[in-house]
Backbone bond lengths (Angstrom), bond angles and torsions (degrees), N, CA, C in turn:
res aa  C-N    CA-C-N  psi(-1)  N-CA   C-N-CA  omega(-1)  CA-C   N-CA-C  phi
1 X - - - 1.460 - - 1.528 109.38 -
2 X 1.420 110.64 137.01 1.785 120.24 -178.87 1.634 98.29 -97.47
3 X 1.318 102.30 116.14 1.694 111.54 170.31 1.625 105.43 -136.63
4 X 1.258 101.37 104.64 1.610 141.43 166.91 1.247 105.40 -88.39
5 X 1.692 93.19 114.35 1.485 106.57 151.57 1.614 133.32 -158.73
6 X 1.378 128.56 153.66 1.651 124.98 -159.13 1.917 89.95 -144.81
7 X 1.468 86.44 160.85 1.610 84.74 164.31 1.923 92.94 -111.51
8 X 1.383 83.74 161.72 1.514 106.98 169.53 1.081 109.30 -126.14
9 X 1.875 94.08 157.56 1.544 128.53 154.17 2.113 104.67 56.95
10 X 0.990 108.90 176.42 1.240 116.94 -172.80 1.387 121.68 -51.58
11 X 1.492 106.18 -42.17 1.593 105.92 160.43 1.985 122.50 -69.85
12 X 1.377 110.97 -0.50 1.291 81.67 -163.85 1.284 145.91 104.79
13 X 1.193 110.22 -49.95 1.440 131.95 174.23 1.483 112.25 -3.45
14 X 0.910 136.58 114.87 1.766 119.44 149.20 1.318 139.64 -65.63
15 X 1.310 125.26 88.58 1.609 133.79 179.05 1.798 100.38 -53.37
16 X 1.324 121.82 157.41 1.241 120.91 160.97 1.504 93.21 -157.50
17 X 1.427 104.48 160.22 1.088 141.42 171.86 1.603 122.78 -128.33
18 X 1.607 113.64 126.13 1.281 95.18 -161.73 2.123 87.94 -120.05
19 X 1.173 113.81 -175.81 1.393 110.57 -174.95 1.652 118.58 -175.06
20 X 1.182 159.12 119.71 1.293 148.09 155.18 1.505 105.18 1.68
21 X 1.955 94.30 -65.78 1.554 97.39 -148.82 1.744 96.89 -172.24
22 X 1.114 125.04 -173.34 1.256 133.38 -176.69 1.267 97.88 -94.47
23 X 1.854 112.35 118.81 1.317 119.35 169.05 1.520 101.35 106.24
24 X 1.169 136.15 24.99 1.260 139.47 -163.19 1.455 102.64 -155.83
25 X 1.712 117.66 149.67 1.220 124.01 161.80 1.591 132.36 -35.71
26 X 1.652 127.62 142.13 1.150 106.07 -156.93 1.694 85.42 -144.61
27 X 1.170 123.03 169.96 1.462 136.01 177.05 2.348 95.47 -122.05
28 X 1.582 89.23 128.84 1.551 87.98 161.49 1.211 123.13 -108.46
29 X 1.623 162.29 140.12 1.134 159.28 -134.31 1.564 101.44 -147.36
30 X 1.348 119.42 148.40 1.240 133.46 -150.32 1.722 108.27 -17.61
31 X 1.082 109.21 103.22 2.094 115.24 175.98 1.675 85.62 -83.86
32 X 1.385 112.80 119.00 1.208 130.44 -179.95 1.636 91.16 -103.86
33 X 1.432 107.49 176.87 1.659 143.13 159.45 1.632 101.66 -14.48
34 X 1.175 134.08 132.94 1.635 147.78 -145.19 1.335 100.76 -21.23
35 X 1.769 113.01 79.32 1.612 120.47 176.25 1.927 99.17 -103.45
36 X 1.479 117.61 -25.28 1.176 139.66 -149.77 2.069 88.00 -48.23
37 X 0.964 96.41 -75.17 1.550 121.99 171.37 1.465 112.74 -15.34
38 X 1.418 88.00 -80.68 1.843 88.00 -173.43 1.422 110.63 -78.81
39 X 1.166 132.96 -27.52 1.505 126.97 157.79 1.772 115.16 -49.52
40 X 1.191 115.82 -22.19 1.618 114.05 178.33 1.927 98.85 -89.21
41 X 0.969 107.64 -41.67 1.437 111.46 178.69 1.474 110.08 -46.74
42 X 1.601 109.96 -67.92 1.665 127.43 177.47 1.241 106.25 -35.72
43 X 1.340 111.08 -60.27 1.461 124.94 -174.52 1.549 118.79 -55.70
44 X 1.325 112.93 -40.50 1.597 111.48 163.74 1.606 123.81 -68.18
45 X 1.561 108.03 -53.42 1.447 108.32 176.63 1.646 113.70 -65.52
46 X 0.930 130.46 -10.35 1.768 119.77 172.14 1.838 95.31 -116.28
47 X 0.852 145.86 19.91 1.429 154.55 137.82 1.803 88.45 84.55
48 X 1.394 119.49 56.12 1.770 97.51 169.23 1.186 111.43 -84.38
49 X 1.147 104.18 -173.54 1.641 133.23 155.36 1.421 124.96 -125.72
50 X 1.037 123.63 96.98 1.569 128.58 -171.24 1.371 112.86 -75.48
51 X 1.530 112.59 125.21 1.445 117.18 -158.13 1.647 103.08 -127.21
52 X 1.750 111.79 -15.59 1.415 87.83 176.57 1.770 83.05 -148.04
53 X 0.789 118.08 162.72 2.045 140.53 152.26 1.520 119.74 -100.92
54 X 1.570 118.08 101.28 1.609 112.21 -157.08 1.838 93.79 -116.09
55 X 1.167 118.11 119.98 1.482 123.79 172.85 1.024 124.23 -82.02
56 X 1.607 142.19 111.34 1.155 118.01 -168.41 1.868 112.44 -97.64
57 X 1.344 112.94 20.81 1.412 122.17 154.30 2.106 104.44 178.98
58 X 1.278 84.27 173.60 1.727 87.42 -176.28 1.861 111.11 -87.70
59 X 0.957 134.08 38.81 1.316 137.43 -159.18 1.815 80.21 -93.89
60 X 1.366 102.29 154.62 1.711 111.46 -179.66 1.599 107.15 -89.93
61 X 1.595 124.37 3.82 1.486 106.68 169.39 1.633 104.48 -99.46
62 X 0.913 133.85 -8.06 1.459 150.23 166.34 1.409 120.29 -71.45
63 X 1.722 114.80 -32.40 1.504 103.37 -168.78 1.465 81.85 -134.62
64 X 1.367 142.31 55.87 1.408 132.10 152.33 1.526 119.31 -60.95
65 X 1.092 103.47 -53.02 1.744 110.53 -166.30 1.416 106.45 -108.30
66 X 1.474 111.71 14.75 1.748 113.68 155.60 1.197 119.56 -42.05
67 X 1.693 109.79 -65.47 1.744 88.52 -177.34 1.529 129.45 -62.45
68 X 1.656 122.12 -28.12 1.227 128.53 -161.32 1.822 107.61 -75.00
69 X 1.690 101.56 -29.38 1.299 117.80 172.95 1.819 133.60 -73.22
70 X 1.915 96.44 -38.86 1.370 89.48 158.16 1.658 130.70 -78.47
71 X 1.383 94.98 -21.03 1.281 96.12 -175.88 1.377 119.59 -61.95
72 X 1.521 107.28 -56.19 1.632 108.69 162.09 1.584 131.80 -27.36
73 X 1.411 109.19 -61.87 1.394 112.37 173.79 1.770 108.90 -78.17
74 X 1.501 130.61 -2.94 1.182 106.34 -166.60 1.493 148.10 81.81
75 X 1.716 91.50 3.84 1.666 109.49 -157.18 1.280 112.97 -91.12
76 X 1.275 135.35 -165.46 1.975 122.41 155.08 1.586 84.23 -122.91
77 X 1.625 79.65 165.64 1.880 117.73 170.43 1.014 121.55 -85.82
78 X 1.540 130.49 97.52 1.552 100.96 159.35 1.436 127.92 -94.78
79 X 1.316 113.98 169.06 1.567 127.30 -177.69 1.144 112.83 -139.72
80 X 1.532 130.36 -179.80 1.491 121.78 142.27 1.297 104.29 -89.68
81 X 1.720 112.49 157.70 0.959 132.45 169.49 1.665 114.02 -28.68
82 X 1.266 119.35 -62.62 1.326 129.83 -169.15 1.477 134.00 -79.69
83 X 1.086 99.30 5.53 1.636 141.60 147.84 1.557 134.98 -71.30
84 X 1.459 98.25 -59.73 1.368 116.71 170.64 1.596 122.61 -14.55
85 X 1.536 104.53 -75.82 1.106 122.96 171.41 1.793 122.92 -25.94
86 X 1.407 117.84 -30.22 1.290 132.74 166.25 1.665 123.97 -65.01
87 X 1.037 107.74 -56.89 1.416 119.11 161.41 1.499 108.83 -4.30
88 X 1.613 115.99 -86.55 1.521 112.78 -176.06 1.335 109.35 -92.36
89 X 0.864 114.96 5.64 1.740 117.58 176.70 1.688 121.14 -134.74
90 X 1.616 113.13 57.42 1.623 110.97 -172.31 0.934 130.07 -44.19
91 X 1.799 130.66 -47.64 1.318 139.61 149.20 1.315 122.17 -20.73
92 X 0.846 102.25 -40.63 1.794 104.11 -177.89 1.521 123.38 -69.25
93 X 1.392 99.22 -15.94 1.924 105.59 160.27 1.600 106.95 -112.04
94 X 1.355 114.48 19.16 1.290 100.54 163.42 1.677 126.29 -106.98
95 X 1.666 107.54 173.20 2.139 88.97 -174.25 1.606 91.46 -70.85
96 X 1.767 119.45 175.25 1.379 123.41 165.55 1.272 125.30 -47.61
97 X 1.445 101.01 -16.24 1.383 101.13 -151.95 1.374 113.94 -111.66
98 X 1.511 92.04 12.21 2.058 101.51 179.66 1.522 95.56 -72.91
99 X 1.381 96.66 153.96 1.759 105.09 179.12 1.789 90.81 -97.39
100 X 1.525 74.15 119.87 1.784 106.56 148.86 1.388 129.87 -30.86
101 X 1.217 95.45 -60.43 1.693 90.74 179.73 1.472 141.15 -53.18
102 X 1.834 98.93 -23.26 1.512 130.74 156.39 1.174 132.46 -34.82
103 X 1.546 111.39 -44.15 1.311 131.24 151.51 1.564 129.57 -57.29
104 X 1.457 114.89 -25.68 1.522 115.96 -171.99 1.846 112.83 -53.23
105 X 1.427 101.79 126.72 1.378 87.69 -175.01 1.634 106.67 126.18
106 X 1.435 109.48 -47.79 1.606 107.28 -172.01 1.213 107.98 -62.82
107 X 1.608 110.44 152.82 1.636 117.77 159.58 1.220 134.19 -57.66
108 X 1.259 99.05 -20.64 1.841 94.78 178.63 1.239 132.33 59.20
109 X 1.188 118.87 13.95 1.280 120.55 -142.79 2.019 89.02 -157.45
110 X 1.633 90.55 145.39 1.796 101.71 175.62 1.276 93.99 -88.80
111 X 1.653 101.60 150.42 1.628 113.94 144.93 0.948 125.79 -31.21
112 X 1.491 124.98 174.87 1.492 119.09 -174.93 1.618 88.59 -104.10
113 X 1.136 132.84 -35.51 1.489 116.67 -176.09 1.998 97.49 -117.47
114 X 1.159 115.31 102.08 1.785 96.89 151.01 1.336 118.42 -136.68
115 X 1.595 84.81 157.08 1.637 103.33 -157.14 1.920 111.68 -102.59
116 X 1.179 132.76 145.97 1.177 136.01 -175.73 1.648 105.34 -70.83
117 X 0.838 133.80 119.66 1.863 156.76 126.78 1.319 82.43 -0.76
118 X 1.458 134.87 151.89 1.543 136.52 128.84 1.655 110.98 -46.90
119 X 1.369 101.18 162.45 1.817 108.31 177.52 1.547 101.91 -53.27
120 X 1.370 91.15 -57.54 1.826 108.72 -160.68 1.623 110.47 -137.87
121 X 1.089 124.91 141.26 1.441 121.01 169.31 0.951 119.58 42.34
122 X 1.833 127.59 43.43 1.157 125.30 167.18 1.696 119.84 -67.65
123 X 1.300 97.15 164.37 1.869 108.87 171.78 1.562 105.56 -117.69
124 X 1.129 76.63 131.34 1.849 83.65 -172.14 1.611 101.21 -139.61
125 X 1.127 118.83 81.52 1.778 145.06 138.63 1.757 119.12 -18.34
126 X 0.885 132.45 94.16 1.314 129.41 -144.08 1.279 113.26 163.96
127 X 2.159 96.99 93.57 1.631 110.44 168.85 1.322 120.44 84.73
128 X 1.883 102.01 18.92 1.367 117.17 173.40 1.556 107.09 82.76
129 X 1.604 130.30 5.24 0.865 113.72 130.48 1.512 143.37 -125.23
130 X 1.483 124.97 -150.98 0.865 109.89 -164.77 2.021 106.07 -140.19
131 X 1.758 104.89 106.70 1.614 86.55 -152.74 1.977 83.95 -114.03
132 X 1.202 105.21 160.46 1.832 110.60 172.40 1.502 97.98 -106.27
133 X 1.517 109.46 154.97 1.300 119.34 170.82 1.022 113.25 -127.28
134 X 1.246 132.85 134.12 1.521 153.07 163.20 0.981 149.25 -98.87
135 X 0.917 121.85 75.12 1.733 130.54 -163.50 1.880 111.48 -59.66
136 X 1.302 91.34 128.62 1.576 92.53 -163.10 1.463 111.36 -137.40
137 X 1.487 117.12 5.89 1.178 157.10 155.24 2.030 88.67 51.48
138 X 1.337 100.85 -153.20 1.720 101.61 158.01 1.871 97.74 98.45
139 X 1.367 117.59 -76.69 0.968 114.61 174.79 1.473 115.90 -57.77
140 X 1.309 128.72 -56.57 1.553 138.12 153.69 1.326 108.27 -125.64
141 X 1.465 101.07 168.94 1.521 103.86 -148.52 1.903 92.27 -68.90
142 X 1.174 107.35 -39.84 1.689 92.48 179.25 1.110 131.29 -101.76
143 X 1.809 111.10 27.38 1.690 115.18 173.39 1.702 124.41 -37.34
144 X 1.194 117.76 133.24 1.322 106.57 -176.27 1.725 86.93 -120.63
145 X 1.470 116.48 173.25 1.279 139.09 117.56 1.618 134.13 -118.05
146 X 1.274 118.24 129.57 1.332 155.34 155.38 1.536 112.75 -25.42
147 X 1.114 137.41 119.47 1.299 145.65 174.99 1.556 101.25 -120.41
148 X 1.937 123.65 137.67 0.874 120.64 -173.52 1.387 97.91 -135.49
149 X 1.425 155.51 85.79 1.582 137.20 164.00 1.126 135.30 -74.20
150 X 1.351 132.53 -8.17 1.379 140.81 -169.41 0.996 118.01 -57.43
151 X 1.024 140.60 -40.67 2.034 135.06 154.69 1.416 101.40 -104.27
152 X 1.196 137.15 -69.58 1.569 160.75 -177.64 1.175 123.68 -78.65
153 X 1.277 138.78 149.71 1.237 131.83 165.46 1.315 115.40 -84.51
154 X 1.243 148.31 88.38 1.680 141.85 172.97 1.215 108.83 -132.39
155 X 2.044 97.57 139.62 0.928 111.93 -176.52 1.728 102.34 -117.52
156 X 1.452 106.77 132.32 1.661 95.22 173.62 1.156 111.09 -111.99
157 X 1.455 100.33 137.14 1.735 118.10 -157.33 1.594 122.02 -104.99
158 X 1.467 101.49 7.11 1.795 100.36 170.74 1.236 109.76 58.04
159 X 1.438 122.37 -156.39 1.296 124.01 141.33 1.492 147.71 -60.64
160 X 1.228 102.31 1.16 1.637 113.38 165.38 1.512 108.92 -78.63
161 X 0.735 122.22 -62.51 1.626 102.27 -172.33 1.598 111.97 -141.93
162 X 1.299 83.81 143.76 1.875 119.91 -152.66 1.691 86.18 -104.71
163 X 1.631 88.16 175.59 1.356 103.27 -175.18 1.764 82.87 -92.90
164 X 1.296 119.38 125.09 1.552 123.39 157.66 1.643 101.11 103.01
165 X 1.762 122.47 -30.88 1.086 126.85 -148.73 1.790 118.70 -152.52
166 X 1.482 94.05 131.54 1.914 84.03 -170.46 2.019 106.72 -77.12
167 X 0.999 89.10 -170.21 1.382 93.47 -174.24 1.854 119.66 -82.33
168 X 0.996 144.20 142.54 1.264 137.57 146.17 1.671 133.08 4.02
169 X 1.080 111.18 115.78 2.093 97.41 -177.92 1.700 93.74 -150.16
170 X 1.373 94.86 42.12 1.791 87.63 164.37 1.606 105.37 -107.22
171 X 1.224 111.95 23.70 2.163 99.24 -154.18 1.679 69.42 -116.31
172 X 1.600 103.43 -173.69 1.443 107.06 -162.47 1.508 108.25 -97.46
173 X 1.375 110.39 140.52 1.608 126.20 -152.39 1.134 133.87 79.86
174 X 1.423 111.29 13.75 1.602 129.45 -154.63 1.267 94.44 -107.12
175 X 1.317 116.29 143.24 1.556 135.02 174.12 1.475 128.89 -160.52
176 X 1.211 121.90 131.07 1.527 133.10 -139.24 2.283 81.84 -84.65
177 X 0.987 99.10 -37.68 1.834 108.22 -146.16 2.007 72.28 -77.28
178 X 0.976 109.02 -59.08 1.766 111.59 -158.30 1.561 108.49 -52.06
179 X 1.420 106.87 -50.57 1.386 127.11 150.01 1.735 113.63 -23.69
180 X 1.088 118.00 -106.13 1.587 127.00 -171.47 1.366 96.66 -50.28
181 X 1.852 155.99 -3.30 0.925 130.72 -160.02 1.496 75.90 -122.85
182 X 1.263 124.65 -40.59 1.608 112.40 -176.61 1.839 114.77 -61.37
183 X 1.405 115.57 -45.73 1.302 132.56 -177.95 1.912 99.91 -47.42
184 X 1.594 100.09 -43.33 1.904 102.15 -167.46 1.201 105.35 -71.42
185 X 1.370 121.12 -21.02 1.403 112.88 -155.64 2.020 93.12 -94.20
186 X 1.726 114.88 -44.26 1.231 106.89 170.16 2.032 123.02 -53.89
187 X 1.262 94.39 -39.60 1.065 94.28 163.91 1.672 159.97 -58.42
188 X 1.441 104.92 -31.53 0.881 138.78 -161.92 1.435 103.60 -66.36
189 X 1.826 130.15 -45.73 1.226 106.91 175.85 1.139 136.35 -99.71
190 X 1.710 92.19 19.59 1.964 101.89 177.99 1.097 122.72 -96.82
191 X 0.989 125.16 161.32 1.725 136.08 -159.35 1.527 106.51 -86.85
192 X 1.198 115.57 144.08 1.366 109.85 161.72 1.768 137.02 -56.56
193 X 0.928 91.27 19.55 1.656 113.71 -170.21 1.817 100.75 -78.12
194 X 1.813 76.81 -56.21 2.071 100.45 -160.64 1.204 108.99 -44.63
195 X 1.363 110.07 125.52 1.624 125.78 -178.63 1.607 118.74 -95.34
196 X 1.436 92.12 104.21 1.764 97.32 -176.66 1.434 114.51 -84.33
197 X 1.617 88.28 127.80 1.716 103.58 173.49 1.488 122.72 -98.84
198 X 1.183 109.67 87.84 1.840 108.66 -166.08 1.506 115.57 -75.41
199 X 1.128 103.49 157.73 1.480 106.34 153.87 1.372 161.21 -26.69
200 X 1.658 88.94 -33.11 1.571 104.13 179.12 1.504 78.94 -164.03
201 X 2.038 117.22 160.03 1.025 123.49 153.31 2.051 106.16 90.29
202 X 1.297 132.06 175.23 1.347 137.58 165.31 0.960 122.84 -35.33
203 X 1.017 135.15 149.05 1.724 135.70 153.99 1.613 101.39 -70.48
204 X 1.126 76.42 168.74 2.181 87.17 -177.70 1.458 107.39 -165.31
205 X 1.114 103.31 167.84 1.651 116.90 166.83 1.642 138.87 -81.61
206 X 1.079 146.85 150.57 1.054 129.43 179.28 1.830 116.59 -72.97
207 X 1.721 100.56 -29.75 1.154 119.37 169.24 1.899 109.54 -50.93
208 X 1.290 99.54 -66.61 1.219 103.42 169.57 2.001 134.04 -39.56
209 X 1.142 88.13 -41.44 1.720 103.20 174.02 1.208 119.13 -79.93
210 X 1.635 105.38 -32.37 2.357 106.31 156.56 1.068 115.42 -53.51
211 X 1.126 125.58 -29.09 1.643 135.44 178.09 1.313 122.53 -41.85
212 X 1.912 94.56 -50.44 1.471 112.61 -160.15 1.188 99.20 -119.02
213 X 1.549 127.64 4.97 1.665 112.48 -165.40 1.933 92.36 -153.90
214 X 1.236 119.92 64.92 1.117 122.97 179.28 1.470 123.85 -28.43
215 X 1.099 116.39 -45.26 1.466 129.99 175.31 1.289 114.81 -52.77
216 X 1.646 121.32 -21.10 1.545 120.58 174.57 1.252 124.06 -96.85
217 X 1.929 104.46 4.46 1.785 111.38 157.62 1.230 100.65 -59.35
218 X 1.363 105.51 150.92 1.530 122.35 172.22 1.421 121.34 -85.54
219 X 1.303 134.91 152.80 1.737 131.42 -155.70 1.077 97.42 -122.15
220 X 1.643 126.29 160.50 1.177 134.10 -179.61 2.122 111.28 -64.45
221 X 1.340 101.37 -6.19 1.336 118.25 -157.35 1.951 99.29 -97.00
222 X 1.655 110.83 -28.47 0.890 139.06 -172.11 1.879 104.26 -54.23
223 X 1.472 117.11 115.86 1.279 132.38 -164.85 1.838 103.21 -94.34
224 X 1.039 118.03 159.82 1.651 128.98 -177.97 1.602 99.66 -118.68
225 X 1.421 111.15 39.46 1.149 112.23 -175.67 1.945 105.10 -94.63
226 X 1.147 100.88 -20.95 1.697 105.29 150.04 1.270 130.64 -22.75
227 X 1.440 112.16 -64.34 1.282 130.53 -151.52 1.857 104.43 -121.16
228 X 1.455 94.04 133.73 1.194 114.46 -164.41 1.360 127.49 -120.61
């Protein structure tokens, strides 16, 4: 399996690209702040074809170069539903008190085609593979994380979970309790193996994050309804 990834633009962001293999269909994951570029580059030197754009929440450093990116390849967006709303209007998931000027630059504007996330534990088939989605809300109301098994175990964690640290739940719709109860429940039937690719900051382990976040050991109660 080909798993590409860089941070972008001033925030950082982590773009990824996920793929079988070189020369094969590929999925890109939040194209943040000037990602447009080196995602067209990646995409030429390992010969993909980009078949979907997967968001793992509506925050505006995550979906900057969404439109300029699907449009190019032709692809759709997905989100969750409760996200959506961000897309042409970023401010609107931010506190009052974010500075404006931060924004200068965004599109503002929806894709021309996007598609709804499942509620919960969707399967989403796409580019030869095969990734689950999880809505785990907390950070924004429709944060998801990404489950990938097809060679590897990885889960990409957006802004929910950091290497050492969960994500943010002071901005509006944000909640600390929705958060850690959504994160346990995605968590719960993966192995300590699964290699989380976050948002911002290191990659890490899931092993690693039981360490520091007890609640993401798995329980005897804990279902394999994850994995498919």
């Amino acid at each position: 399996m080909l798993v590409l990834g860089f941070p972008a633009g001033s925030f950082g962001t982590h773009a990824y690209l996920l793929a079988p293999g070189a020369g094969a269909g590929c999925v890109i994951v939040d194209p943040g702040q000037r990602s447009a570029g080196r995602i067209a580059a990646l995409v030429a030197e390992h010969r993909l074809v980009p078949e979907a754009v997967l968001l793992t929440h509506g925050h505006f450093d995550h979906t900057w170069d969404v439109v300029p990116v699907a449009r190019r390849y032709g692809v759709p967006v997905h989100i969750h539903p409760e996200d959506r709303f961000m897309l042409g209007a970023p401010a609107a998931g931010l506190p009052a008190d974010f500075p404006p000027e931060l924004l200068d630059g965004h599109p503002d504007e929806e894709p021309e085609d996007v598609r709804p996330l499942a509620a919960d534990r969707g399967v989403l088939r796409i580019a030869g593979l095969t990734l689950h989605s999880v809505h785990v809300g907390g950070h924004t109301p429709g944060s998801v994380v990404l489950h990938c098994a097809d060679d590897e175990s990885l889960l990409l964690g957006g802004d929910a979970l950091f290497a050492g640290a969960l994500g943010r739940t002071d901005g509006p719709g944000g909640s600390a309790h929705r958060l850690r109860a959504g994160l346990a429940r995605a968590c719960a039937p993966l192995d300590d193996a699964t290699v989380v690719l976050p948002g911002h900051g290191a990659r890490t382990t899931l092993g690693r994050e039981r360490e520091v976040h007890a609640f993401l050991r798995p329980t005897r109660r804990s279902s394999p309804d994850f994995r498919m």
